[in-house]
C-alpha positions as CSV (number, residue, x, y, z in Angstrom):
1,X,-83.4,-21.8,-29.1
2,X,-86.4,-22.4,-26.9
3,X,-90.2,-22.1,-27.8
4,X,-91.9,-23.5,-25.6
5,X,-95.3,-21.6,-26.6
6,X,-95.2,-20.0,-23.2
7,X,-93.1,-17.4,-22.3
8,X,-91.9,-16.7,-18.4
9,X,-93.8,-14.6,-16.5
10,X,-91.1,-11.0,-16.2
11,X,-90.8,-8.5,-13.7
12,X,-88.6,-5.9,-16.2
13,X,-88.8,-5.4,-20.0
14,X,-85.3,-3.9,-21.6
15,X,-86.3,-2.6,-25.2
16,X,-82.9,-2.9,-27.3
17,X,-84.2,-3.4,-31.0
18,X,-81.7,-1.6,-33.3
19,X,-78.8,-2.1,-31.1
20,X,-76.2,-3.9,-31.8
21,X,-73.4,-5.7,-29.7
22,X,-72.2,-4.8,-26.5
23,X,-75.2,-2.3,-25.9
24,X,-78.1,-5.2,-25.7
25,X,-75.7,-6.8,-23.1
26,X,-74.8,-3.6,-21.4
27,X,-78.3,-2.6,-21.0
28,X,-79.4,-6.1,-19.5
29,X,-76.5,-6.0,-16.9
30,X,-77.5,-2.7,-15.6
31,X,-81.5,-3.7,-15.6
32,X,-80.8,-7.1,-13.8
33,X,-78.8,-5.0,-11.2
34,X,-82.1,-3.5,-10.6
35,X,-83.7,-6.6,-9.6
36,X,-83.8,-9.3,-6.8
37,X,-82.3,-12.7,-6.5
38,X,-84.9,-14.9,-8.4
39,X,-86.6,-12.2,-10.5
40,X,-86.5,-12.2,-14.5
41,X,-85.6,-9.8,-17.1
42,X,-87.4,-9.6,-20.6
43,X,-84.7,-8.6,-23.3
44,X,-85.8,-7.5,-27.3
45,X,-83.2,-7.9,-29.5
46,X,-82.8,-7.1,-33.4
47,X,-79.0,-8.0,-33.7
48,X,-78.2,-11.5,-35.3
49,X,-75.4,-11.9,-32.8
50,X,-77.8,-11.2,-29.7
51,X,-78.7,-15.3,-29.0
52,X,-75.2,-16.5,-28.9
53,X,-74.1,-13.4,-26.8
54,X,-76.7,-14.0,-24.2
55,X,-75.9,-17.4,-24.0
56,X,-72.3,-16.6,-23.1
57,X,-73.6,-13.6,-20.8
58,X,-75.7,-16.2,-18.9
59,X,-72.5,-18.5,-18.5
60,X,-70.2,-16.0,-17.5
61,X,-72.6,-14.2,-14.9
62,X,-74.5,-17.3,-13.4
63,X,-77.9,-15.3,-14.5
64,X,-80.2,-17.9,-15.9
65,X,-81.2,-17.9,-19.2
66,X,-84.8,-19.2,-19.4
67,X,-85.8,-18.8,-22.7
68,X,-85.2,-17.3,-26.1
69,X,-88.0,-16.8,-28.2
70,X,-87.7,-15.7,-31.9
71,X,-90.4,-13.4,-33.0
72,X,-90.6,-11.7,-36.5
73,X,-87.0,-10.1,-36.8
74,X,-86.1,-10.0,-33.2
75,X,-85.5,-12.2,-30.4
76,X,-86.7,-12.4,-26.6
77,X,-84.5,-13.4,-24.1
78,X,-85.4,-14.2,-20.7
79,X,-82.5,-14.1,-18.0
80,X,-83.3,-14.3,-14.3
81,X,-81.3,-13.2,-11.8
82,X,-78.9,-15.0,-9.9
């Protein structure tokens, strides 16, 4: 888990608090679809098993996963697009 203090600059914000697995996935594929080679994708998540599935999302679709932030009962994720 990263916390840098500074979180990546984003050019699209998915909302998924209150969902739980696949949807938070599901909804990120389709938003990073939406954007360009290069561009990143905010993700909030609520669901426990959120960090490690982004992490294997990131793996299996080359989308770079810049950060994961925790915040009070969710996590940020940062992907950008491959």
């Amino acid at each position: 888990m990263s916390d840098t203090g500074e979180t990546p600059q984003f050019d699209l914000e998915v909302d998924a608090t209150g969902l739980k697995c696949p949807l938070p996935i599901l909804r990120a594929k389709k938003a990073l679809a939406q954007l360009q080679s290069g561009q990143v994708l905010k993700v909030i998540t609520t669901d426990p098993h959120a960090v490690r599935d982004f992490q294997a999302f990131s793996k299996q679709t080359g989308n770079g996963l810049l950060a994961q932030v925790e915040g009070e009962g969710n996590v940020t994720h940062f992907l950008a697009r491959r």
